[in-house]
N, CA, C and O atoms as CSV, one atom per row, in Angstrom:
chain,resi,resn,atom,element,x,y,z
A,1,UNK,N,N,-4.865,2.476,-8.515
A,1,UNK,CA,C,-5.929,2.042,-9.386
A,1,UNK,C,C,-6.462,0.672,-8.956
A,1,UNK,O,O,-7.673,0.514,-9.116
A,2,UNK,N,N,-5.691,-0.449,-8.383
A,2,UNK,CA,C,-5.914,-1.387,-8.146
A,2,UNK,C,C,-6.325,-1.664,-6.926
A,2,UNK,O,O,-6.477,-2.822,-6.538
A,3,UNK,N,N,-6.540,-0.644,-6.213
A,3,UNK,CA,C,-7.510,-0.659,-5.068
A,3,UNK,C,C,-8.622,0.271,-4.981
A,3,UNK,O,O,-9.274,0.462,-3.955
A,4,UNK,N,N,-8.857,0.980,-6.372
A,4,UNK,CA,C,-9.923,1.511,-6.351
A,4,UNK,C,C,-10.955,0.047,-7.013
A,4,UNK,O,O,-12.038,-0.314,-6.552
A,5,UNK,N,N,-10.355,-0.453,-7.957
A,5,UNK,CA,C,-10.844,-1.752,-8.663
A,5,UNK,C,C,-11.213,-2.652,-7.451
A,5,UNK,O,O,-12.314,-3.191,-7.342
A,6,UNK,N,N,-10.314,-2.758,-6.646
A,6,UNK,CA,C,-10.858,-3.873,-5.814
A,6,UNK,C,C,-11.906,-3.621,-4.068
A,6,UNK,O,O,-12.287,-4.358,-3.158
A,7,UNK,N,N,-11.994,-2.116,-4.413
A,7,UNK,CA,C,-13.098,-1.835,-3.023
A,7,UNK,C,C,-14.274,-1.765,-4.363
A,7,UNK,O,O,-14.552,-2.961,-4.446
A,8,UNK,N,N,-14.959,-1.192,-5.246
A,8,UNK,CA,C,-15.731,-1.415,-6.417
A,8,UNK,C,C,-16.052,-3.027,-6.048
A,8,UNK,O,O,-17.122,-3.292,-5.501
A,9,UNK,N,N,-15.358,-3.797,-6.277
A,9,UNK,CA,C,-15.341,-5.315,-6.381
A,9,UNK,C,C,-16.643,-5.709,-5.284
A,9,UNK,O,O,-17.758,-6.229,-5.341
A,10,UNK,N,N,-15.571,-5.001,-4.089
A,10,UNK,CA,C,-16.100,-5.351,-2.772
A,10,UNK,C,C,-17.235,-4.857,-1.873
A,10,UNK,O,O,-17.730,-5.302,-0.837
A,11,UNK,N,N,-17.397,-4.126,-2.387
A,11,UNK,CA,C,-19.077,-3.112,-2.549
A,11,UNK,C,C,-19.943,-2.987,-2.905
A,11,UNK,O,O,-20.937,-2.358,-2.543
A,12,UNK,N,N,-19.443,-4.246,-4.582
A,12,UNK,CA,C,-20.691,-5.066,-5.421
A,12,UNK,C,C,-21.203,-6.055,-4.756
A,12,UNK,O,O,-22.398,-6.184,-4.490
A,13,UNK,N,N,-19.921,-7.129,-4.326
A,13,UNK,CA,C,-20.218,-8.099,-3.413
A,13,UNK,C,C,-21.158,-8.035,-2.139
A,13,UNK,O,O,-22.026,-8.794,-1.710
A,14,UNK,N,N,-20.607,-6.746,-1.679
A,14,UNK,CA,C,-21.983,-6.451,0.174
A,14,UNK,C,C,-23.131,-6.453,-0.220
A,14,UNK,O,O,-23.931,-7.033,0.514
A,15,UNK,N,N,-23.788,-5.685,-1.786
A,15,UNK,CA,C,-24.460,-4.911,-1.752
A,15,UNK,C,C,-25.590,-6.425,-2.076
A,15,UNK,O,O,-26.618,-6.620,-1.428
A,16,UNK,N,N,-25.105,-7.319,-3.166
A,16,UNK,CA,C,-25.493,-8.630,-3.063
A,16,UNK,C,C,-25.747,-9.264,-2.206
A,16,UNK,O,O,-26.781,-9.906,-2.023
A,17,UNK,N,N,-24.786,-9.168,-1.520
A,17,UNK,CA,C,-25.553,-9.954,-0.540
A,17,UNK,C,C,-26.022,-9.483,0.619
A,17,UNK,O,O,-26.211,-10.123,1.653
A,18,UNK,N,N,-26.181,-8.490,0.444
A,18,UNK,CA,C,-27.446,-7.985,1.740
A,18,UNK,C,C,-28.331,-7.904,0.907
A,18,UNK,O,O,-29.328,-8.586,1.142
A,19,UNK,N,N,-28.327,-7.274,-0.046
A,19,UNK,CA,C,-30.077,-7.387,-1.109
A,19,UNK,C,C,-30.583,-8.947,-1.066
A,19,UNK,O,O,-31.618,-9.290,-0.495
A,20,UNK,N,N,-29.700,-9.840,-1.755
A,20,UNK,CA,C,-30.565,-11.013,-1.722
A,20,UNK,C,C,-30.574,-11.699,-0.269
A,20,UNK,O,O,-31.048,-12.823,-0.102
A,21,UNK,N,N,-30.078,-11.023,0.654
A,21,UNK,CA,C,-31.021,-11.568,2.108
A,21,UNK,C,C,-31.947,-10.848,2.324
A,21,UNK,O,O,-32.853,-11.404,2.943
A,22,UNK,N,N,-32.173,-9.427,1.975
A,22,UNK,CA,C,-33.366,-8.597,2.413
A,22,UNK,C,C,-34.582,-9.162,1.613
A,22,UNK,O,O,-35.720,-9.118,2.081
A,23,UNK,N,N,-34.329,-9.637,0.520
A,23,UNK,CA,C,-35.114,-10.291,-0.403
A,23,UNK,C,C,-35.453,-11.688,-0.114
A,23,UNK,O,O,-36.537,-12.202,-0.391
A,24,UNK,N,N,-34.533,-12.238,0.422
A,24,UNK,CA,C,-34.611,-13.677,0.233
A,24,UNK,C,C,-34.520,-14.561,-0.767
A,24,UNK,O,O,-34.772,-15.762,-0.677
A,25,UNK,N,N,-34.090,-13.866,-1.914
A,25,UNK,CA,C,-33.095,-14.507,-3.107
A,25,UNK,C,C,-31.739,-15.036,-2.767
A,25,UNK,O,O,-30.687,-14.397,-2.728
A,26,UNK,N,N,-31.939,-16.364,-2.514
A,26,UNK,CA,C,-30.938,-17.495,-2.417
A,26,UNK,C,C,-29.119,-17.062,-3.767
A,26,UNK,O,O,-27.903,-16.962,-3.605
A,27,UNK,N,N,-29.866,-16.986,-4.646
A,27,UNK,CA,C,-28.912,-16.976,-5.661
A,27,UNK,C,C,-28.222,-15.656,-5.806
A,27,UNK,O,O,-27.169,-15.581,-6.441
A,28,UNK,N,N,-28.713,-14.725,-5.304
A,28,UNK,CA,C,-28.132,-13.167,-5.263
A,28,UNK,C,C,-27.350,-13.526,-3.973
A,28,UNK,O,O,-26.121,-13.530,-4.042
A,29,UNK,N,N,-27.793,-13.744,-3.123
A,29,UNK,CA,C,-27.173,-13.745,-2.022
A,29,UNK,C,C,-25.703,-14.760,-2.004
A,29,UNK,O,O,-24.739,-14.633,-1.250
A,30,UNK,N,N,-25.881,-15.656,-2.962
A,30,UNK,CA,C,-24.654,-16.412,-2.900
A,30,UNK,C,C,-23.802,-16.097,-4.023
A,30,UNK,O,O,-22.721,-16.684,-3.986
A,31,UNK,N,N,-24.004,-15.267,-5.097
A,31,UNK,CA,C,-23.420,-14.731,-5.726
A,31,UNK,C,C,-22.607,-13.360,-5.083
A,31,UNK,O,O,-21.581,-12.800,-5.468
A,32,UNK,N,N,-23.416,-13.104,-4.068
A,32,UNK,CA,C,-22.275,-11.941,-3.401
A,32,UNK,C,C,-21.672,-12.246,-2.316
A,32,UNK,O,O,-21.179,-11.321,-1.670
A,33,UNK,N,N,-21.557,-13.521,-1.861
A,33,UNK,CA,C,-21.036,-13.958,-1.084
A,33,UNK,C,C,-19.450,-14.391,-1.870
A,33,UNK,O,O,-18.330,-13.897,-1.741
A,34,UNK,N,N,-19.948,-15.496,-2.683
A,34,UNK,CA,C,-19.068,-15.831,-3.514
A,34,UNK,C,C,-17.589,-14.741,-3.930
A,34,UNK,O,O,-16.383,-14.890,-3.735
A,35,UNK,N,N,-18.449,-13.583,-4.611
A,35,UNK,CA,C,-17.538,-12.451,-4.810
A,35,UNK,C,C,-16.810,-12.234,-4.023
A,35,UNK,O,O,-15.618,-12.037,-4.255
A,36,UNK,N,N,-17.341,-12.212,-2.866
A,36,UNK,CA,C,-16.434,-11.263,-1.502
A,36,UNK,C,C,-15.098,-12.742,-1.333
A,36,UNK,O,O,-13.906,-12.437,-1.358
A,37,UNK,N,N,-15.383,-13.746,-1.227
A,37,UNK,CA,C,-14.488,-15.356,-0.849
A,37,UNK,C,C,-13.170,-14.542,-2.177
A,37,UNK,O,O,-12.040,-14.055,-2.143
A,38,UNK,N,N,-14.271,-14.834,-3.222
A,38,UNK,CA,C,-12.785,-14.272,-4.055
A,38,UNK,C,C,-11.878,-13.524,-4.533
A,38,UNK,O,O,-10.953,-13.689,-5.329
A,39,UNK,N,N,-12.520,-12.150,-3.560
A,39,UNK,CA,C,-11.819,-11.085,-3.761
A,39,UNK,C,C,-11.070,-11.757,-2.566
A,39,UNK,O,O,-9.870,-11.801,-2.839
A,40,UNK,N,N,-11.253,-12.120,-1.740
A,40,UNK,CA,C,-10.529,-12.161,-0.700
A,40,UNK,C,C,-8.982,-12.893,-0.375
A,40,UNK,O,O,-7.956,-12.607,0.240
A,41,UNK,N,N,-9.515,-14.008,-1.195
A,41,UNK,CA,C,-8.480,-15.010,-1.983
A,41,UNK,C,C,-7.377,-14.734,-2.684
A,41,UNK,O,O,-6.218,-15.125,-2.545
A,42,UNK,N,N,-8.024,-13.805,-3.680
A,42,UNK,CA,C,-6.918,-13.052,-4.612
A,42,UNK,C,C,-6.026,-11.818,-3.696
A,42,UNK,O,O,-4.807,-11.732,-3.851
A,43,UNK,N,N,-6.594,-11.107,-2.964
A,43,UNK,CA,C,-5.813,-10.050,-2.572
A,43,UNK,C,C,-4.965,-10.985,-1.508
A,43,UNK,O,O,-3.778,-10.690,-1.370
A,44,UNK,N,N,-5.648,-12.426,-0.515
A,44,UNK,CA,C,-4.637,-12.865,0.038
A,44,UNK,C,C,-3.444,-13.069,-0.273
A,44,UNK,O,O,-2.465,-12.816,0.429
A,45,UNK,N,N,-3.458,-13.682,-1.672
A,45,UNK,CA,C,-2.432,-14.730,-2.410
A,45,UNK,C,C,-1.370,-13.293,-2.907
A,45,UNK,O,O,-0.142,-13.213,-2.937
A,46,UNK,N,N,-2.133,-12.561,-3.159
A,46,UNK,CA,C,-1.368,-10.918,-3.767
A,46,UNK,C,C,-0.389,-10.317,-2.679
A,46,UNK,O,O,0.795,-10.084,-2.919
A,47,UNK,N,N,-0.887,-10.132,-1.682
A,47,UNK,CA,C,-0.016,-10.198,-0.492
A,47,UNK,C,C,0.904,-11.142,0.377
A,47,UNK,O,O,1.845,-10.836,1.108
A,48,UNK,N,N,0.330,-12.453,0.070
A,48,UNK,CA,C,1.468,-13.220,0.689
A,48,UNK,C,C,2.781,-13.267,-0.963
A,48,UNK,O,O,3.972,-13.571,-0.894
A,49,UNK,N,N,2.117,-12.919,-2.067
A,49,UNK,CA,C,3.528,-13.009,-3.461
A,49,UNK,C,C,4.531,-11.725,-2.945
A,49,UNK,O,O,5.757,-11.792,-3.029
A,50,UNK,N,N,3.961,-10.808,-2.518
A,50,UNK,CA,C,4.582,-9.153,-2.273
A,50,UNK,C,C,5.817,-9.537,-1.134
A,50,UNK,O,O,7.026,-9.313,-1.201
A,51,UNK,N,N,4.938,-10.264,0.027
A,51,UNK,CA,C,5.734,-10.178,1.502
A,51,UNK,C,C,6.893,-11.203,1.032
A,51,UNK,O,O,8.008,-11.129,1.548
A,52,UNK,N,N,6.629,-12.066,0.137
A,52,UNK,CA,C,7.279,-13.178,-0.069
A,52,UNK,C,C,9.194,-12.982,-0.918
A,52,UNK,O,O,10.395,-13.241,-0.836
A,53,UNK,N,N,8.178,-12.377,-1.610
A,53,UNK,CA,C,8.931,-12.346,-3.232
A,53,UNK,C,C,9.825,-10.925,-2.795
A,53,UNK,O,O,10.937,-11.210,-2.354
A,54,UNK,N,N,9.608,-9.868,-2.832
A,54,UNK,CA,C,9.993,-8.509,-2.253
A,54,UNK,C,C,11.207,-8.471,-1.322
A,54,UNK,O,O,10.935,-8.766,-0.159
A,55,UNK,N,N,12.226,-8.234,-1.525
A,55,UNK,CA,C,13.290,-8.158,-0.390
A,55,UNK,C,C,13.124,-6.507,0.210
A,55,UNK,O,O,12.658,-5.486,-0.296
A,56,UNK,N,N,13.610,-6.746,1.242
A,56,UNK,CA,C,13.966,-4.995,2.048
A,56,UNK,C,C,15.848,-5.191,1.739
A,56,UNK,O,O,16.769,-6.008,1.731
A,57,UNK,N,N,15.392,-3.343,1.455
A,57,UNK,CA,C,16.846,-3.084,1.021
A,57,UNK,C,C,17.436,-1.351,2.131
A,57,UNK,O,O,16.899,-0.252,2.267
A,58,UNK,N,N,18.189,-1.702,2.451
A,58,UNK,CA,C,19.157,-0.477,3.190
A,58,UNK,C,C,19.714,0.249,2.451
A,58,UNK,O,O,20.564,-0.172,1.666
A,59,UNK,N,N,19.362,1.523,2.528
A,59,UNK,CA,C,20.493,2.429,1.891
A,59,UNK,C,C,20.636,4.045,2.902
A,59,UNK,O,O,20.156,4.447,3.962
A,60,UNK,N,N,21.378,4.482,2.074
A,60,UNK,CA,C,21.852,6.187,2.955
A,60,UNK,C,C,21.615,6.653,1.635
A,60,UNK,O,O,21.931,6.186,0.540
A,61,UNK,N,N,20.682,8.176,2.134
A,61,UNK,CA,C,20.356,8.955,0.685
A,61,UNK,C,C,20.306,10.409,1.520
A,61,UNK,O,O,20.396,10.768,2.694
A,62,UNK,N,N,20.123,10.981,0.305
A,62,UNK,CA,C,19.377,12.490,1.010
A,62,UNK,C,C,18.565,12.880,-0.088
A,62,UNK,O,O,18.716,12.967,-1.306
A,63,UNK,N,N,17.166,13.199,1.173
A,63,UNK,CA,C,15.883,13.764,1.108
A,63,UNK,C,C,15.672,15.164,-0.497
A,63,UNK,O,O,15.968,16.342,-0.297
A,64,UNK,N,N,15.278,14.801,-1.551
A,64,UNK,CA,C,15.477,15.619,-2.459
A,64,UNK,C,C,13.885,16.190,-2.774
A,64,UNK,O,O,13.740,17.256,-3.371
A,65,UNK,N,N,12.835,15.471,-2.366
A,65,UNK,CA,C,11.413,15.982,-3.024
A,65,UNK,C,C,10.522,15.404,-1.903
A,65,UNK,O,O,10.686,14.217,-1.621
A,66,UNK,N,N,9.401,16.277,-1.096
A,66,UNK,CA,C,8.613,15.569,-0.301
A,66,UNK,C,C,7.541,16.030,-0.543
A,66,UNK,O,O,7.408,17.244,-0.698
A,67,UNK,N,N,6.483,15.146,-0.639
A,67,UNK,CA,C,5.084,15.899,-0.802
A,67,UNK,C,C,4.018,14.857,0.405
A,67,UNK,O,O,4.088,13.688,0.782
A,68,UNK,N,N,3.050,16.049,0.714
A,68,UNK,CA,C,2.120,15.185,1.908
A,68,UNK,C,C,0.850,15.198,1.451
A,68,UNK,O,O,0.165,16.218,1.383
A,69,UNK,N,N,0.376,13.730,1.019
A,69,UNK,CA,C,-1.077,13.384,0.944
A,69,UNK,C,C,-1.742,13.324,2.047
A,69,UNK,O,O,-1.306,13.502,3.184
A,70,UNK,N,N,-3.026,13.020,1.651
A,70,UNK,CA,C,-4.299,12.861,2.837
A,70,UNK,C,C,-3.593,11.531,3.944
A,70,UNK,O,O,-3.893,11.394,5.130
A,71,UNK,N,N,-3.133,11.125,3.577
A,71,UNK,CA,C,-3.022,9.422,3.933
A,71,UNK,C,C,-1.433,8.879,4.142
A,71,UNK,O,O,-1.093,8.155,5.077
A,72,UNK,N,N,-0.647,9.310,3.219
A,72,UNK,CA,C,0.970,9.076,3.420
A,72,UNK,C,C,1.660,10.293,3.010
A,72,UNK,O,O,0.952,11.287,2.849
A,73,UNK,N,N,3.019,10.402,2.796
A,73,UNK,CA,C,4.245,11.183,2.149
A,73,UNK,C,C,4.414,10.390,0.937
A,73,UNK,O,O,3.975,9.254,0.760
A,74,UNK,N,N,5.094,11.097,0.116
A,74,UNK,CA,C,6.043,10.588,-0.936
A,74,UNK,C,C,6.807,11.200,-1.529
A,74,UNK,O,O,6.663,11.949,-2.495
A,75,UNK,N,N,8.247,10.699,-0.589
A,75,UNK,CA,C,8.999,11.590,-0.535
A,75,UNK,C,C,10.281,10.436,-1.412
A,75,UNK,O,O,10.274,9.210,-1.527
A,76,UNK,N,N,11.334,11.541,-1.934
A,76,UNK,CA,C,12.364,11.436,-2.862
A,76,UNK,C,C,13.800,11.235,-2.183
A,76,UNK,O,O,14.243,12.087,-1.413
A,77,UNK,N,N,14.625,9.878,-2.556
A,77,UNK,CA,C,16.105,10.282,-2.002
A,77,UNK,C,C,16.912,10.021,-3.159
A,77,UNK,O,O,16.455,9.380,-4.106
A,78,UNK,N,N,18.209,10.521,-3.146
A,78,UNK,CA,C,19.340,10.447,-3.991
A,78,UNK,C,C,20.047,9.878,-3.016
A,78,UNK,O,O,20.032,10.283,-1.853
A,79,UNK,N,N,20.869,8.670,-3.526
A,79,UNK,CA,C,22.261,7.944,-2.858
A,79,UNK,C,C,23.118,7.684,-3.925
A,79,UNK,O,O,22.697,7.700,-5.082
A,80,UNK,N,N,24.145,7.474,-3.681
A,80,UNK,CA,C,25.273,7.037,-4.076
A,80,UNK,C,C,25.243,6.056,-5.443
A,80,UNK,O,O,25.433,6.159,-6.655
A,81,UNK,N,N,24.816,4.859,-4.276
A,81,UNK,CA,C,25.094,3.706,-5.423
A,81,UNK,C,C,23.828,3.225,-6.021
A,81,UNK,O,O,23.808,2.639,-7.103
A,82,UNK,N,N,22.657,3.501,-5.238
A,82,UNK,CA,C,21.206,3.230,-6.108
A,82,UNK,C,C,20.749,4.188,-7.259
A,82,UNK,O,O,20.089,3.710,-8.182
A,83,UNK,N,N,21.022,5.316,-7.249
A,83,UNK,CA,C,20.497,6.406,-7.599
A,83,UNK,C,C,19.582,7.159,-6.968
A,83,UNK,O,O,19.889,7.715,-5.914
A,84,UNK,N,N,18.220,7.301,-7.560
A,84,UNK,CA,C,16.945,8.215,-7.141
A,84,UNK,C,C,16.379,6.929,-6.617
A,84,UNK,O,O,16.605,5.872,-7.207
A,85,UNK,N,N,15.558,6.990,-5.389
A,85,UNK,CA,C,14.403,6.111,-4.922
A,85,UNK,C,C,13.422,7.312,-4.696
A,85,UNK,O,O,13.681,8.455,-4.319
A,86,UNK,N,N,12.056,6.657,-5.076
A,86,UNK,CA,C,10.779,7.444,-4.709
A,86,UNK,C,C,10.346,6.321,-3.969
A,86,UNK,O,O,10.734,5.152,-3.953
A,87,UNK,N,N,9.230,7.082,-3.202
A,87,UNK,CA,C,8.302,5.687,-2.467
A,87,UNK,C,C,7.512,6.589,-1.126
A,87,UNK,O,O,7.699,7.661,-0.551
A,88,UNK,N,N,6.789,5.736,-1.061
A,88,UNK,CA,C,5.789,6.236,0.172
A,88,UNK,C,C,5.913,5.995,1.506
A,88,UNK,O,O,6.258,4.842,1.766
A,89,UNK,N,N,5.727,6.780,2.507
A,89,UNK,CA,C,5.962,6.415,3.986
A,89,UNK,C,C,4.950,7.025,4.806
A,89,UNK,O,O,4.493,8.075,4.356
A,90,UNK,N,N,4.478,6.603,5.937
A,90,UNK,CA,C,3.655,6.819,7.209
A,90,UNK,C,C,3.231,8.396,6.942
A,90,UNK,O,O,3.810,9.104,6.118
A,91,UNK,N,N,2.131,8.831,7.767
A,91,UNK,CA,C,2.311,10.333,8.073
A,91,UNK,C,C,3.177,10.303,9.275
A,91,UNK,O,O,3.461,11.423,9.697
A,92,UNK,N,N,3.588,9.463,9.823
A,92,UNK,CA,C,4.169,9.328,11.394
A,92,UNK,C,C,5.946,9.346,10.727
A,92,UNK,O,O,6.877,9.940,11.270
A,93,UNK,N,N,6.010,8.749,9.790
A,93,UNK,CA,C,7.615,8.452,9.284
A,93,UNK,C,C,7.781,10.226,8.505
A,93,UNK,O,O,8.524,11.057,9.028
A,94,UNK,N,N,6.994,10.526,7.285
A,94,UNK,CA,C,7.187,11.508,6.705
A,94,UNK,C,C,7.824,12.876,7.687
A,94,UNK,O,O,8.900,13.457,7.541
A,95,UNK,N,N,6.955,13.077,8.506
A,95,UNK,CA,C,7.059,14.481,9.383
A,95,UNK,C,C,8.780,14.124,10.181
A,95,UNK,O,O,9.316,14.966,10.902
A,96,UNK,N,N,9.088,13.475,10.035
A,96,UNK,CA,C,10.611,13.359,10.917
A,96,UNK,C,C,11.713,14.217,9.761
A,96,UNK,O,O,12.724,14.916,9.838
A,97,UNK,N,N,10.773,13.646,8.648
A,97,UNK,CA,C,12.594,14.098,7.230
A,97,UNK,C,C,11.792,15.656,6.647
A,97,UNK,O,O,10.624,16.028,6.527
A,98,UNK,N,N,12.853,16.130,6.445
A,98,UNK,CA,C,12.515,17.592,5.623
A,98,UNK,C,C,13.810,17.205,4.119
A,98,UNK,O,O,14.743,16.415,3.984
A,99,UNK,N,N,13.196,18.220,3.290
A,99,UNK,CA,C,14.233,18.145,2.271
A,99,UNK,C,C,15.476,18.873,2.350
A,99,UNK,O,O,15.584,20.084,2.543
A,100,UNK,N,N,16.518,17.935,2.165
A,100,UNK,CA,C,17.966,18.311,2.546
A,100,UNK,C,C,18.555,17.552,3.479
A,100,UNK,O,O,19.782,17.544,3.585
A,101,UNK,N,N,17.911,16.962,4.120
A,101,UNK,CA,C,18.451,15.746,5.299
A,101,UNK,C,C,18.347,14.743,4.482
A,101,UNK,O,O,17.777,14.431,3.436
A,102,UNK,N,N,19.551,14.043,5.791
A,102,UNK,CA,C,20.489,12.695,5.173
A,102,UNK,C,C,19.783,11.757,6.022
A,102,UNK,O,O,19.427,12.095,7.151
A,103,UNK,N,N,19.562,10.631,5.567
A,103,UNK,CA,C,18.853,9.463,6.096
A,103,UNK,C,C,19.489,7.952,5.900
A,103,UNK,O,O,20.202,7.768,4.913
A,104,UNK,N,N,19.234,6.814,6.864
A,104,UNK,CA,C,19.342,5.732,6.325
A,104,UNK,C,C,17.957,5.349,6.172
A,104,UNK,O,O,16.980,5.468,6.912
A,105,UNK,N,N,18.131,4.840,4.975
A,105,UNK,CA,C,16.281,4.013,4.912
A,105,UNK,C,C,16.441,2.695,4.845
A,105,UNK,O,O,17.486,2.097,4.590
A,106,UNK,N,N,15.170,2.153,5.123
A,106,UNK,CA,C,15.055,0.693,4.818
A,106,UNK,C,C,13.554,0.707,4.277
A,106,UNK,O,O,12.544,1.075,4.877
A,107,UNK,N,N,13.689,0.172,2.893
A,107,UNK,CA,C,12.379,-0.088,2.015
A,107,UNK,C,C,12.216,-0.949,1.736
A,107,UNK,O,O,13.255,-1.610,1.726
A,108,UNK,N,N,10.742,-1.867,1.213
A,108,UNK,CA,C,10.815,-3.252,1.059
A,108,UNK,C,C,9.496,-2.430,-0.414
A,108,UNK,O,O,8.705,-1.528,-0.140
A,109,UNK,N,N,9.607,-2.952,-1.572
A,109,UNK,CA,C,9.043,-2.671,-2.597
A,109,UNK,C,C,9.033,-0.814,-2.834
A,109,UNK,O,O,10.046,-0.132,-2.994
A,110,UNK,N,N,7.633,-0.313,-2.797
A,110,UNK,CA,C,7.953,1.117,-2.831
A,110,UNK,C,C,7.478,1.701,-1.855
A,110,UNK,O,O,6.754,2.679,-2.045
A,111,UNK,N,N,7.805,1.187,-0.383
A,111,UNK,CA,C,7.120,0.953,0.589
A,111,UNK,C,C,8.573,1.697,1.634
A,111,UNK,O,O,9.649,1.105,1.712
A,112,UNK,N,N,8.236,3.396,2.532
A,112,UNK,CA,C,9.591,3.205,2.762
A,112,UNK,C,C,8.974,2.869,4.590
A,112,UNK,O,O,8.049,3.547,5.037
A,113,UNK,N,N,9.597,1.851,5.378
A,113,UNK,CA,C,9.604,0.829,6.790
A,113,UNK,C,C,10.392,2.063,7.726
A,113,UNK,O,O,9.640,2.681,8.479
A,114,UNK,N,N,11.711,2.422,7.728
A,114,UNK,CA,C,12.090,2.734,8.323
A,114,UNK,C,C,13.024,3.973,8.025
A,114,UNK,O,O,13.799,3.751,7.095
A,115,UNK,N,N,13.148,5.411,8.679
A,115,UNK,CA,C,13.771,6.379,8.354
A,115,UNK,C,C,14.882,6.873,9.511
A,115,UNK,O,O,14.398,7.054,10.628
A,116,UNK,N,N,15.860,7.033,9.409
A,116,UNK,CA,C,16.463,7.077,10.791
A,116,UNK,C,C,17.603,8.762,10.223
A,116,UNK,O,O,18.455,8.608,9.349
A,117,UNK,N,N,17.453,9.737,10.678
A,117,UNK,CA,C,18.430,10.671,10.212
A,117,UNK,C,C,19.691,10.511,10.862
A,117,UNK,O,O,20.060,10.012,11.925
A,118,UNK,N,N,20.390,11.242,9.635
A,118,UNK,CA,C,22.214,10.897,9.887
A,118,UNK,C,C,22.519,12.192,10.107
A,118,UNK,O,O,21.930,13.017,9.409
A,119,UNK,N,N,23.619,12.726,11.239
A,119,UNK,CA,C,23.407,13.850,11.726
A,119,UNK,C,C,25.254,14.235,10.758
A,119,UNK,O,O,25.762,15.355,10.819
């Protein structure tokens, strides 16, 4: 949702400011300039709190639910001592795990980095 909110944002902002240059309205044009500085700002500061704040965590699970979007996986593990993790991974990471395989992962938020199968 919060990146449908923030391309909206950023699409108001272009559209400003190419209109008020096609126009030559000074004040449109810096009003969509403006926008774009502070979307830009905010999603910076949003991403350096994530990379910052967010630890990566290791675990061994096995593969219980996988589903494939346009764009990533989001696929399901059961371990031991965490419980259930859900989270999203690559189309390049997804296609390696099927459901029923054992994995070590390494995830950093709901973000899964690395999949390595345990034979």
């Amino acid at each position: 949702m919060l990146e449908k909110i923030a391309g909206i944002i950023i699409m108001s902002g272009l559209i400003l400011s190419v209109t008020g240059s096609i126009v030559g309205h000074e004040t449109i044009k810096t009003a969509g300039n403006l926008t774009l500085l502070i979307t830009i700002i905010v999603a910076g500061f949003m991403f350096l709190r994530y990379y910052i704040t967010t630890p990566v965590i290791e675990f061994s699970g096995t593969c219980i639910e996988q589903k494939r979007y346009f764009s990533h996986y989001k696929i399901t593990f059961r371990s031991g001592s965490s419980g259930i993790f859900s989270g999203r991974a690559s189309l390049h990471l997804g296609e390696n795990i099927k459901i029923g395989d054992k994995a070590k992962v390494k995830v950093k938020g709901q973000s899964i980095l690395q999949l390595k199968k345990i034979n």
